[in-house]
C-alpha positions in Angstrom: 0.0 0.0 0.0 1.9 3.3 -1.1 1.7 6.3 1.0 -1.2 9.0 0.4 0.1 12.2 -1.1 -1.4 14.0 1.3 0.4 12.4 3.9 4.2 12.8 1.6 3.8 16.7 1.7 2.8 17.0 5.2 6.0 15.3 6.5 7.9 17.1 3.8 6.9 20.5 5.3 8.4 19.0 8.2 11.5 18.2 7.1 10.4 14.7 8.7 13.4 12.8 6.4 12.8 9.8 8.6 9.5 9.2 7.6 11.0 9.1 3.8 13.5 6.6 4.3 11.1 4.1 6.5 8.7 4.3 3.7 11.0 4.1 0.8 12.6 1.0 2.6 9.2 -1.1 2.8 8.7 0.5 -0.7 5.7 2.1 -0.1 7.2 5.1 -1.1 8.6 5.9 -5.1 11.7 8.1 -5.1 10.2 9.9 -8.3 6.5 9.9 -7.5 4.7 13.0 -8.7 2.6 14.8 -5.9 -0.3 15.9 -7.8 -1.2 19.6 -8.4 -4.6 18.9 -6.3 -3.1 17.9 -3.6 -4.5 19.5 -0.1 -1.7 22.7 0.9 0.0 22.1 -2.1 2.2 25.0 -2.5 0.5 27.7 -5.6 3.6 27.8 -7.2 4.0 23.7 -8.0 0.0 23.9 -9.1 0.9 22.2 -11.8 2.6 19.1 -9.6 6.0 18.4 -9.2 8.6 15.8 -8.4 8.6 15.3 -5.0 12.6 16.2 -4.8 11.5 19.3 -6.3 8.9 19.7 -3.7 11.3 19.4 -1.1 13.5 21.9 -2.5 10.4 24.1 -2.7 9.8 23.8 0.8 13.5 24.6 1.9 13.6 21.0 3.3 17.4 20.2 2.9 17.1 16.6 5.2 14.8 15.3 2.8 16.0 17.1 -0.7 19.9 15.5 -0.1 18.3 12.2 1.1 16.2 11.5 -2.3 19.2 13.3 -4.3 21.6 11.1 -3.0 19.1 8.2 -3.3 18.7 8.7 -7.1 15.8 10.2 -7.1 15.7 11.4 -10.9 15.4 15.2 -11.9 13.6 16.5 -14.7 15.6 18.7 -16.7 13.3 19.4 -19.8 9.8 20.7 -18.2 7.2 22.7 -18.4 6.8 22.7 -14.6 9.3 24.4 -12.2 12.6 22.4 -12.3 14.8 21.6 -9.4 16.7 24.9 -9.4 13.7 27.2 -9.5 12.0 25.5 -6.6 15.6 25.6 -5.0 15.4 29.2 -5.8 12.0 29.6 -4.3 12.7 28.3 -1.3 15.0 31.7 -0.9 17.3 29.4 1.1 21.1 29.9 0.6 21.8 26.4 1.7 19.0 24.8 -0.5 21.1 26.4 -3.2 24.3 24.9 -2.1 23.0 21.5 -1.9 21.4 21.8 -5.3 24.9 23.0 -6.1 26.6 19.7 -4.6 24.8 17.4 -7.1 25.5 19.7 -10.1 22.4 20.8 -10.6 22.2 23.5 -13.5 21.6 26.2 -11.3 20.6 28.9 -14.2 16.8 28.7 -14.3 16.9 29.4 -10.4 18.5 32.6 -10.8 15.7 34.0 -13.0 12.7 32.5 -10.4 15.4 34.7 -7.9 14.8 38.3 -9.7 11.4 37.1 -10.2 10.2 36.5 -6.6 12.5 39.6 -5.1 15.0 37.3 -3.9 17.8 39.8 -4.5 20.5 39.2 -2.3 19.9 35.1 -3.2 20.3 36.0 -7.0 23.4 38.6 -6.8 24.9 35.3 -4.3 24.3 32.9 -7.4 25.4 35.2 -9.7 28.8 35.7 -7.8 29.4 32.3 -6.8 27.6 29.8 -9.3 26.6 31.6 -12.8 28.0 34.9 -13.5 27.0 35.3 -17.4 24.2 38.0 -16.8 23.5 38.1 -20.7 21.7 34.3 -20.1 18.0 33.9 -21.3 15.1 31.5 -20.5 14.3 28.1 -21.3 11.1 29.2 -23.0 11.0 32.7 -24.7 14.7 33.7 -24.6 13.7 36.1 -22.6 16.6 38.0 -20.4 17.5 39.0 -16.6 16.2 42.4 -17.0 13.0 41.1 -18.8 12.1 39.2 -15.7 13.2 42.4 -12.9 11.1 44.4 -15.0 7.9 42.0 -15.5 7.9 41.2 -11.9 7.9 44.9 -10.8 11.7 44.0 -8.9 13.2 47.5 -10.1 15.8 46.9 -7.7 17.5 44.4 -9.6 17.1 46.5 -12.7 18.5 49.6 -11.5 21.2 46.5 -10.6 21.7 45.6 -14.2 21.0 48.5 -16.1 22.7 51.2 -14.1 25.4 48.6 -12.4 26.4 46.6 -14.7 25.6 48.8 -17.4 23.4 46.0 -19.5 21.3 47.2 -22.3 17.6 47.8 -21.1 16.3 47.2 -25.0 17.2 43.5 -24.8 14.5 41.4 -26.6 13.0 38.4 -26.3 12.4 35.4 -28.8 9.4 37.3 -30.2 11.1 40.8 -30.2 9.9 42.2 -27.5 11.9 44.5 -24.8 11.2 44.5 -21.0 9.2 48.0 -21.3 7.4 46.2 -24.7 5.6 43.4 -22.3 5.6 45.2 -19.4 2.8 48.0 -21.8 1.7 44.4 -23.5 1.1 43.4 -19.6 -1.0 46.2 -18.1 1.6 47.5 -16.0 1.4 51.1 -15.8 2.9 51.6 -12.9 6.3 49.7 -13.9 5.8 51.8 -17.3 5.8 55.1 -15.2 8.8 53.8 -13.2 11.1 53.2 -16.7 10.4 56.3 -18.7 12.8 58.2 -16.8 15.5 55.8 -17.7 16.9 58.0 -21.3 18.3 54.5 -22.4 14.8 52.9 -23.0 13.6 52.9 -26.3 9.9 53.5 -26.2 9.4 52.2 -29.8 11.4 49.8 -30.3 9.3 47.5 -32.4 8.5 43.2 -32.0 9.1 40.9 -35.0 6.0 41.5 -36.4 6.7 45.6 -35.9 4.2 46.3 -33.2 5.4 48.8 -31.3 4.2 49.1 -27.3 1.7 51.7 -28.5 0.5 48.9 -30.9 0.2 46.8 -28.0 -1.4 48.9 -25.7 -4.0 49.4 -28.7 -4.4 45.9 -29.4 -5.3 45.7 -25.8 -7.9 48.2 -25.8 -6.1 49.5 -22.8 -7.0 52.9 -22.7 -5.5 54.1 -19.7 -1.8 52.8 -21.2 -2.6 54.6 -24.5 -2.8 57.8 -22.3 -0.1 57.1 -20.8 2.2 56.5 -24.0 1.3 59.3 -25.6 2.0 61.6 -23.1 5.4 60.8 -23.6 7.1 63.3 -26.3 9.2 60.7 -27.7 6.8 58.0 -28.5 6.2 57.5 -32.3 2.6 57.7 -33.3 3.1 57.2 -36.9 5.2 53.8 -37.0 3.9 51.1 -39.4 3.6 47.5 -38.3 3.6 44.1 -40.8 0.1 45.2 -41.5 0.8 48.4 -42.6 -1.2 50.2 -39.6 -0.1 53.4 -37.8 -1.6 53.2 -34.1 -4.1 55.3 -35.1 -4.7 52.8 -38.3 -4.9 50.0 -36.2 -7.5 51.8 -34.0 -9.7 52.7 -36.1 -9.8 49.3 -38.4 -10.4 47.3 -35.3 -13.2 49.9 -34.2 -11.3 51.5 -31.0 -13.0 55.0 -31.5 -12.2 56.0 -27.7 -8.2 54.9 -28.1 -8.6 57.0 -32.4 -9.7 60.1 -30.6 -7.1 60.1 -28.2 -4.4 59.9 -31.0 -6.1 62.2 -32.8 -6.3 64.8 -29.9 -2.2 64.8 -29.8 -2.4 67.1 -33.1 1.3 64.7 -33.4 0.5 62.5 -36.1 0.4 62.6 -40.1 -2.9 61.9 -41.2 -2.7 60.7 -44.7 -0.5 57.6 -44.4 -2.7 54.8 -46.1 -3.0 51.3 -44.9 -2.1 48.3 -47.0 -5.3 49.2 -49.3 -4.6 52.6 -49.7 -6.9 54.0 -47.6 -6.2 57.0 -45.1 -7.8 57.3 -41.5 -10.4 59.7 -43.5 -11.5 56.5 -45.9 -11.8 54.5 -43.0 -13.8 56.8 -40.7 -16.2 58.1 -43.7 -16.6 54.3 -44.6 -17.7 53.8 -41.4 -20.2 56.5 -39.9 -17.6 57.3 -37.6 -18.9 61.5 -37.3 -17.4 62.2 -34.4 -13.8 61.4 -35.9 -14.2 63.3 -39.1 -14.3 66.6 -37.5 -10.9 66.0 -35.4 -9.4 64.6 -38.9 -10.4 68.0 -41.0 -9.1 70.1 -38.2 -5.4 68.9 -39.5 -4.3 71.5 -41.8 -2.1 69.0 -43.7 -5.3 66.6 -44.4 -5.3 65.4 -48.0 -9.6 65.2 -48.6 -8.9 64.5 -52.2 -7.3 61.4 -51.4 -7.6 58.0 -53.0 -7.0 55.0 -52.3 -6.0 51.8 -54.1 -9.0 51.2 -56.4 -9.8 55.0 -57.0 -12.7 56.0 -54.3 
């Protein structure tokens, strides 16, 4: 009869190592059972279950982490669950992290769960005494150090990289996207505040698909981030994505009259840019009965109201 799951974590919590070895010697207990997500007081962060070595190093139990290590317990090491060294990581333990270090476990993905979870002074320790390449990226997205200070609101450990170590905020990740790009893509308006005084962020620097944050923010019908952006004297309001749209393009083709008047309202963009058709902002909001548009579009002096587009109207 194996042991409930239930009844693993609790003694795990414990750091009850004894209880471990009794049960693995009558073999009611598997080295590499899997608690189950479900499980009562699993921990949020393993929701998706875990390993139970991986547990243990979640819960900062060292007794019973070095006893199924040393046992044999296997370690995942290609998972789209927390491995080994981000619940190390988690744990915010310093000597979780040595252990972990003793078996030679690839300590890299913990030092991104680190920034993540404001475990500063546990990152800058692994950085210094395990893994000091700071220009490493993530298992999933390529994403970077900074992308994860920034995403996780840790501006302590950006200030660290960007104005310490003198690391290039505008990094991007596998879809082309800089920290301040996903941090707008995310909502965040308070972290977006907190990185426009930083003169080394570029505010447009555009994705693969050349969206750039104010795209994003559109896309997102996020209002109060449009605001936001185009308060800001250096963002672009006229930059073209794969689709050929301008922000104010994009808006007013995916019918986002409220986010189209704000643009408008900046008197900072050029109206007559055409979209992949050949039709201006004015096509597109006479086309669509949008009247309360037309007036702030004729009050440009540089409107062109003889315009046509690609099949002569």
């Amino acid at each position: 009869m194996t042991v409930k799951n239930e009844d693993i974590l609790n003694h795990v919590f414990q750091d009850d190592v004894q209880f471990l070895i009794m049960n693995y010697q009558s073999n009611t207990l598997k080295l590499d059972i899997e608690i189950s997500g479900s499980t009562k007081n699993m921990p949020k962060y393993l929701h998706q279950g875990a390993p139970l070595v991986n547990v243990a190093a979640f819960c900062g139990a060292l007794k019973c982490t070095h006893f199924l290590l040393s046992s044999g317990a296997k370690i995942p090491t290609n998972s789209s669950k927390p491995l080994l060294s981000e619940c190390g990581a988690a744990s915010g333990l310093f000597p979780m992290i040595q252990l972990l270090q003793s078996f030679n476990i690839d300590m890299t993905p913990g030092l991104f769960t680190a920034i993540e979870l404001w475990k500063n002074d546990l990152f800058m320790w692994m950085e210094t005494n395990i893994n000091n390449n700071l220009f490493a990226t993530s298992r999933f997205n390529k994403r970077t150090y900074i992308h994860y200070a920034v995403l996780s609101g840790n501006m302590q450990a950006f200030s660290y990289f960007v104005n310490t170590h003198k690391m290039d905020p505008n990094c991007i990740d596998s879809e082309g996207k800089t920290p301040f790009f996903i941090a707008v893509e995310m909502k965040k308006v308070d972290i977006v505040q907190s990185l426009f005084p930083y003169p080394t962020i570029n505010v447009n620097k555009q994705d693969n698909s050349l969206n750039t944050p104010l795209h994003a923010a559109i896309k997102n019908n996020d209002i109060q981030m449009v605001k936001l952006l185009i308060s800001n004297q250096n963002i672009n309001l006229d930059s073209f994505n794969n689709n050929h749209q301008t922000p104010l393009l994009l808006a007013l083709e995916s019918k986002k009259m409220e986010l189209a008047q704000e643009i408008l309202n900046t008197k900072r963009i050029y109206p007559n840019y055409p979209n992949k058709t050949g039709q201006v902002a004015l096509h597109i909001a006479a086309k669509n009965n949008y009247c309360d548009l037309i007036p702030l579009l004729l009050s440009y002096q540089n409107i062109d109201i003889n315009r046509r587009d690609s099949s002569g109207v």
